[in-house]
mmCIF file of the C-alpha atoms, coordinates in Angstrom:
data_MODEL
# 
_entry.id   MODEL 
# 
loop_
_atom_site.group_PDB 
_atom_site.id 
_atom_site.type_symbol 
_atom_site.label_atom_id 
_atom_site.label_alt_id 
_atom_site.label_comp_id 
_atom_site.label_asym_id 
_atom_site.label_entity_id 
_atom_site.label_seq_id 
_atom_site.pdbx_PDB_ins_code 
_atom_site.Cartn_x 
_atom_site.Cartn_y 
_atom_site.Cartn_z 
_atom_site.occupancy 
_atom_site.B_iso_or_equiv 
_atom_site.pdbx_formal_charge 
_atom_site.auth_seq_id 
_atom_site.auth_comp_id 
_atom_site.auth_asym_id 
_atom_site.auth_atom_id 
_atom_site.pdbx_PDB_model_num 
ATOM 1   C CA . UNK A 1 1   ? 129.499 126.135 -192.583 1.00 0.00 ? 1   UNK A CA 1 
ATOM 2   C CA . UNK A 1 2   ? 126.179 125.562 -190.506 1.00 0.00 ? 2   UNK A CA 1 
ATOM 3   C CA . UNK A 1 3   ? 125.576 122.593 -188.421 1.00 0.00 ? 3   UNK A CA 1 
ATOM 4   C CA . UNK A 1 4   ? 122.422 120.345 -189.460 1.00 0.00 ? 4   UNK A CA 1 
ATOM 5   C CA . UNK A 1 5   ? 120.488 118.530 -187.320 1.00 0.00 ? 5   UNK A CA 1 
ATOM 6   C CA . UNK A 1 6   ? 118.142 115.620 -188.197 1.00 0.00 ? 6   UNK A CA 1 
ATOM 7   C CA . UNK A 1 7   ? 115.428 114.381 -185.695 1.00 0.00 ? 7   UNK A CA 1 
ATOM 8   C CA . UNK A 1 8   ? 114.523 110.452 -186.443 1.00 0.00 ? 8   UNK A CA 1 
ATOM 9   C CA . UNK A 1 9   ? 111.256 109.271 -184.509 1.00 0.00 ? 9   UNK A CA 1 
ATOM 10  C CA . UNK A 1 10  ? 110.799 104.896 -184.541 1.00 0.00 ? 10  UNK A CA 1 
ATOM 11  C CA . UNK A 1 11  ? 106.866 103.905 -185.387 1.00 0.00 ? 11  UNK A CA 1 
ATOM 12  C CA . UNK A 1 12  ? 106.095 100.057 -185.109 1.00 0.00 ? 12  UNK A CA 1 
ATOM 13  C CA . UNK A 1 13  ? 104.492 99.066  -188.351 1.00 0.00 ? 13  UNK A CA 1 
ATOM 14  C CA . UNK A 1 14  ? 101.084 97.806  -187.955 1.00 0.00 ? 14  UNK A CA 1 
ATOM 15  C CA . UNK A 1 15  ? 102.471 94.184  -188.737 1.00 0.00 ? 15  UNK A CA 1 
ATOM 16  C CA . UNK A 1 16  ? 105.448 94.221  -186.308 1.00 0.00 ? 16  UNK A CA 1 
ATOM 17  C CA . UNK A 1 17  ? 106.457 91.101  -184.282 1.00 0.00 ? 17  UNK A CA 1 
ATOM 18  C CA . UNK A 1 18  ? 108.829 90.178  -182.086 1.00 0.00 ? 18  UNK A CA 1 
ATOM 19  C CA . UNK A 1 19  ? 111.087 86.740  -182.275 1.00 0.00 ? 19  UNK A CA 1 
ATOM 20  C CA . UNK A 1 20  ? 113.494 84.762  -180.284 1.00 0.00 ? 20  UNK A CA 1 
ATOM 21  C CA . UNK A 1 21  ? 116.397 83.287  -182.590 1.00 0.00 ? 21  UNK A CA 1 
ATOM 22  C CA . UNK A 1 22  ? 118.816 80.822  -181.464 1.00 0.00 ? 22  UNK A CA 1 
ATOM 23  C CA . UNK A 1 23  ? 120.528 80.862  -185.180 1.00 0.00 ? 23  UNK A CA 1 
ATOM 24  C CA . UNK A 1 24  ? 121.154 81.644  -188.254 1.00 0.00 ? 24  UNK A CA 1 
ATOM 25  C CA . UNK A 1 25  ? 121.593 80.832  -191.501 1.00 0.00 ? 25  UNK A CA 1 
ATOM 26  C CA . UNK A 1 26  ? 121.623 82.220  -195.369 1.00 0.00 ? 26  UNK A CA 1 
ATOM 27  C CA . UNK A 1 27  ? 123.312 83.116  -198.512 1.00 0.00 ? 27  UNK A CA 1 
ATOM 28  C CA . UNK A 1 28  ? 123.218 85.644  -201.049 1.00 0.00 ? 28  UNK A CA 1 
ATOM 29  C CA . UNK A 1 29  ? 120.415 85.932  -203.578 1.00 0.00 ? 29  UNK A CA 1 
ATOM 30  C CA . UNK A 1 30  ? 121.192 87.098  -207.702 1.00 0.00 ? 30  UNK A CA 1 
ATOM 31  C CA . UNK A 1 31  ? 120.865 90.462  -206.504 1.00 0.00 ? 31  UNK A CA 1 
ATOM 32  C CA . UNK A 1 32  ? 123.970 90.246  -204.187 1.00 0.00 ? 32  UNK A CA 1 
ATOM 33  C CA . UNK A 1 33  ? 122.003 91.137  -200.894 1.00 0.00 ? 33  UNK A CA 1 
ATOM 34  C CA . UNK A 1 34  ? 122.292 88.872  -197.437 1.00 0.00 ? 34  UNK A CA 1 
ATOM 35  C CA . UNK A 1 35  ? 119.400 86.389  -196.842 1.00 0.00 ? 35  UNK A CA 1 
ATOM 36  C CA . UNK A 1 36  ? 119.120 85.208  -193.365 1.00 0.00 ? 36  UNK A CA 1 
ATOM 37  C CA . UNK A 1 37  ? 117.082 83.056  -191.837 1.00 0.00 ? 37  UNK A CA 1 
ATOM 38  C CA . UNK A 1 38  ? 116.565 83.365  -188.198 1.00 0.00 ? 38  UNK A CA 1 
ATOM 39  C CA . UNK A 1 39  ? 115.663 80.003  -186.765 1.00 0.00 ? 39  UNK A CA 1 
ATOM 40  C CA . UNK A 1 40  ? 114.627 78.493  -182.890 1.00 0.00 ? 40  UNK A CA 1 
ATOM 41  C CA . UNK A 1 41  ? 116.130 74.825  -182.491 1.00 0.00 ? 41  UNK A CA 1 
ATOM 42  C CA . UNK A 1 42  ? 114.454 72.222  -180.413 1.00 0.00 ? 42  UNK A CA 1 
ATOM 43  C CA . UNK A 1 43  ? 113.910 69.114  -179.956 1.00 0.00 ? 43  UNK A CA 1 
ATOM 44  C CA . UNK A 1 44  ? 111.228 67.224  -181.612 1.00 0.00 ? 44  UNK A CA 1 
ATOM 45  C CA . UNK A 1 45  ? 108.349 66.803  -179.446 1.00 0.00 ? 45  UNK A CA 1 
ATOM 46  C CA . UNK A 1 46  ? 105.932 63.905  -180.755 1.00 0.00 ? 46  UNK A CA 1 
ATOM 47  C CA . UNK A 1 47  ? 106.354 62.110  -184.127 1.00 0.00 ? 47  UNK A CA 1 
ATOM 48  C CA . UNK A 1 48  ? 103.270 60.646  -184.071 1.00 0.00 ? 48  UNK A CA 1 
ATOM 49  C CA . UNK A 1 49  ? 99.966  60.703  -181.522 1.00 0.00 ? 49  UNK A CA 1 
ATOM 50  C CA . UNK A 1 50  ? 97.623  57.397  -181.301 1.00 0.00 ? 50  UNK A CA 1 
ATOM 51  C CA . UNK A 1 51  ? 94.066  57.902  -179.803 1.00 0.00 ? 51  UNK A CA 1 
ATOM 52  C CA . UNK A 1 52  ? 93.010  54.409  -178.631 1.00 0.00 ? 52  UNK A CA 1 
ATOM 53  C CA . UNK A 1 53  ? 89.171  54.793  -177.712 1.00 0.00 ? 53  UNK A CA 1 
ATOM 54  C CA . UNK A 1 54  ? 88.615  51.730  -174.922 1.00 0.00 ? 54  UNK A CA 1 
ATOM 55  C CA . UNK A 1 55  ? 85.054  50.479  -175.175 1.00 0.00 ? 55  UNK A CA 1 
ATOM 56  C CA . UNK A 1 56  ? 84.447  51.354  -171.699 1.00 0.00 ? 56  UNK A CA 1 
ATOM 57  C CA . UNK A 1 57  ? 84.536  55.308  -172.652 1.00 0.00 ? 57  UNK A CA 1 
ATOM 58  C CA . UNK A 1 58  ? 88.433  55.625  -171.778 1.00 0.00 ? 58  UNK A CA 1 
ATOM 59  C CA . UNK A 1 59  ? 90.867  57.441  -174.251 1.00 0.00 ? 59  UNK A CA 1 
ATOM 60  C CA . UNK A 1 60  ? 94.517  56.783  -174.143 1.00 0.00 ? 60  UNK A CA 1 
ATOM 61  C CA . UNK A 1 61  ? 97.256  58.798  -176.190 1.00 0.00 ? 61  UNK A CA 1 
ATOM 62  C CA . UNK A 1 62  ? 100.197 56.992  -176.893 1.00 0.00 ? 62  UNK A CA 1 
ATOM 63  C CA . UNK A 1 63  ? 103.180 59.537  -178.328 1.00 0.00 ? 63  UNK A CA 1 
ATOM 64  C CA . UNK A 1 64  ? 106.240 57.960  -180.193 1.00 0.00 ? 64  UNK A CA 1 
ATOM 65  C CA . UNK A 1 65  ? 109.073 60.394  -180.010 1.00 0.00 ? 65  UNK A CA 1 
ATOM 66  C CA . UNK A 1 66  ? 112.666 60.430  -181.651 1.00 0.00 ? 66  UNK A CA 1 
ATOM 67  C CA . UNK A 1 67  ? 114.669 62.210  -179.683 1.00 0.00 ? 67  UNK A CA 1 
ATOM 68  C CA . UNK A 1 68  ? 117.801 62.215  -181.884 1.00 0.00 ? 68  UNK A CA 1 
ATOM 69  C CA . UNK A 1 69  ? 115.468 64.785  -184.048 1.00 0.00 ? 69  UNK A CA 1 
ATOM 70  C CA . UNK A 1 70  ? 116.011 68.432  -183.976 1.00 0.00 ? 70  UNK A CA 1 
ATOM 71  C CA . UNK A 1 71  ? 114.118 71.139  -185.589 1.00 0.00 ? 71  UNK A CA 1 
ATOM 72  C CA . UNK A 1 72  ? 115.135 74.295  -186.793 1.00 0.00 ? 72  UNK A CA 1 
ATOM 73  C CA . UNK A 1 73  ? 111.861 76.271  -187.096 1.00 0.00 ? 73  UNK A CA 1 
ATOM 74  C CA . UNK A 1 74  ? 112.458 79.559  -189.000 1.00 0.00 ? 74  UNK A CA 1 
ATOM 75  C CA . UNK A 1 75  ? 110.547 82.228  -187.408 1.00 0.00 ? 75  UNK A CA 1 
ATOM 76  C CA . UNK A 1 76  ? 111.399 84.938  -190.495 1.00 0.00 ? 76  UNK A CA 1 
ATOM 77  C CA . UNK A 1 77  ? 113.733 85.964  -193.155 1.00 0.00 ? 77  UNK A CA 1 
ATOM 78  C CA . UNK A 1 78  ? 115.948 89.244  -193.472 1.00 0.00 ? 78  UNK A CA 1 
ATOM 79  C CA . UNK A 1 79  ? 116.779 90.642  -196.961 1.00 0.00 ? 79  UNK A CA 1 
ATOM 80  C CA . UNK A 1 80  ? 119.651 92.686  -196.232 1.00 0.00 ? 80  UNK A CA 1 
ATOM 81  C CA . UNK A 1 81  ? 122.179 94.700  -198.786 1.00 0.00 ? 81  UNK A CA 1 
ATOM 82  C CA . UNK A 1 82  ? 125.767 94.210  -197.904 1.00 0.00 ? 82  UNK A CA 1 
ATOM 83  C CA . UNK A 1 83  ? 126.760 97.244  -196.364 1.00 0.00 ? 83  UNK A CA 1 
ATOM 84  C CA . UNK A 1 84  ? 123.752 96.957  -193.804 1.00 0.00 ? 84  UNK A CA 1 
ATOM 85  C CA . UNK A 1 85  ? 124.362 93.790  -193.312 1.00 0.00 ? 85  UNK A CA 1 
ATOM 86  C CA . UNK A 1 86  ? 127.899 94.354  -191.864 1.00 0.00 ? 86  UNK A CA 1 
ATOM 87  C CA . UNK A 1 87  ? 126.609 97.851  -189.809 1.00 0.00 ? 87  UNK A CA 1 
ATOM 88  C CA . UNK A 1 88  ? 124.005 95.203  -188.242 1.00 0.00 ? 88  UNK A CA 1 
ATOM 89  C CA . UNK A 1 89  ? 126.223 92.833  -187.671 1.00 0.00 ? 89  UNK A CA 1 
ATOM 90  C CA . UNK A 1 90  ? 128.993 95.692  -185.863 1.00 0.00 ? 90  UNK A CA 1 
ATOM 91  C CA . UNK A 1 91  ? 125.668 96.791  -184.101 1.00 0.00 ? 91  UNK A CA 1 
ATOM 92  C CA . UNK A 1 92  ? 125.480 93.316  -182.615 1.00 0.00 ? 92  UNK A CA 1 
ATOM 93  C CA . UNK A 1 93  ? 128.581 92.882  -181.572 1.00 0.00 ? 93  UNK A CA 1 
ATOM 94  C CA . UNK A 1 94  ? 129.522 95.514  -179.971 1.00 0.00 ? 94  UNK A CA 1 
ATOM 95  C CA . UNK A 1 95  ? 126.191 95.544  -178.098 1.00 0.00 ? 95  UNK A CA 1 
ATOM 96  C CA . UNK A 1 96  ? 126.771 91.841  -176.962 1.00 0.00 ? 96  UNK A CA 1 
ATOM 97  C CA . UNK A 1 97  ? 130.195 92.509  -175.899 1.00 0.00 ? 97  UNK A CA 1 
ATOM 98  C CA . UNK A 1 98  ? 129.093 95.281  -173.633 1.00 0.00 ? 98  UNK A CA 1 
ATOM 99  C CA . UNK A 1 99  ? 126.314 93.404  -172.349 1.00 0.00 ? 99  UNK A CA 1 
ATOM 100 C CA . UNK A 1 100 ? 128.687 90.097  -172.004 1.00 0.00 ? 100 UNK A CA 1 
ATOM 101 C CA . UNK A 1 101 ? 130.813 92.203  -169.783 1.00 0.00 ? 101 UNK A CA 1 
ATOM 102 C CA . UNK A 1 102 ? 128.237 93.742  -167.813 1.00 0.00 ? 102 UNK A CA 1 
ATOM 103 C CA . UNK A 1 103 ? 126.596 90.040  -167.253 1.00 0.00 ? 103 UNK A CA 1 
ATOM 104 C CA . UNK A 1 104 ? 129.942 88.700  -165.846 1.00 0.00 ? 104 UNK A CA 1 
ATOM 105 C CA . UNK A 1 105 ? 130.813 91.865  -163.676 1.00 0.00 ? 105 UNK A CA 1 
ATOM 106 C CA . UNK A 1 106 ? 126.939 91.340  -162.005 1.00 0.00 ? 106 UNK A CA 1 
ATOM 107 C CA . UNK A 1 107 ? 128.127 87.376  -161.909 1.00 0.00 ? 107 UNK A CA 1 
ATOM 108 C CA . UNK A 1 108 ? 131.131 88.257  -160.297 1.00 0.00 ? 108 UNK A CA 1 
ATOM 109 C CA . UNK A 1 109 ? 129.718 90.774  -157.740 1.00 0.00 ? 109 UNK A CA 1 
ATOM 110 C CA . UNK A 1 110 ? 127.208 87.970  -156.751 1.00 0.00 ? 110 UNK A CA 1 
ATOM 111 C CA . UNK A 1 111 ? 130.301 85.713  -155.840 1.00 0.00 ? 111 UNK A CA 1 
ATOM 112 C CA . UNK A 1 112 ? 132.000 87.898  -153.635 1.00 0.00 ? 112 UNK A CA 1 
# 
């Protein structure tokens, strides 16, 4: 039986973009395939800006801010069939288990 080889090149789509996540959440659509949401979290900056315009030419900006607000600001959504999903998700982990362990061996090394 011959051996077969198979040659895969990687092309950025015209429309690819790059995102930080600090989450994620989903569910499953009627179709049965993973929807994720891949979100940022922060705090909420301003709720509200007022512009008071002083009659001698001054502006001032007052900003009222609630800082018990957090945002979750989704930055896209993956549509993702089962079986990918979990080969992603294997992916992931074992890549950020080797990289965990190579962060705390350079961590350690610094505190010898």
């Amino acid at each position: 039986m011959s051996k077969e080889t198979l040659k895969v090149t990687y092309n950025k789509s015209q429309h690819h973009n790059a995102y930080a996540a600090t989450g994620a959440i989903g569910a499953k659509n009627p179709q049965g395939e993973i929807v994720v949401d891949l979100f940022i979290e922060k705090e909420k900056t301003y709720d509200s800006t007022i512009i008071i315009d002083h009659e001698n030419g001054n502006v001032e900006e007052k900003k009222e801010i609630d800082t018990r607000t957090y945002i979750r600001e989704i930055q896209c959504t993956l549509v993702l069939r089962p079986d990918i999903a979990l080969s992603i998700g294997n992916w992931l982990i074992e890549n950020a288990t080797k990289q965990t362990k190579s962060n705390q061996e350079a961590q350690d090394e610094q505190n010898l």
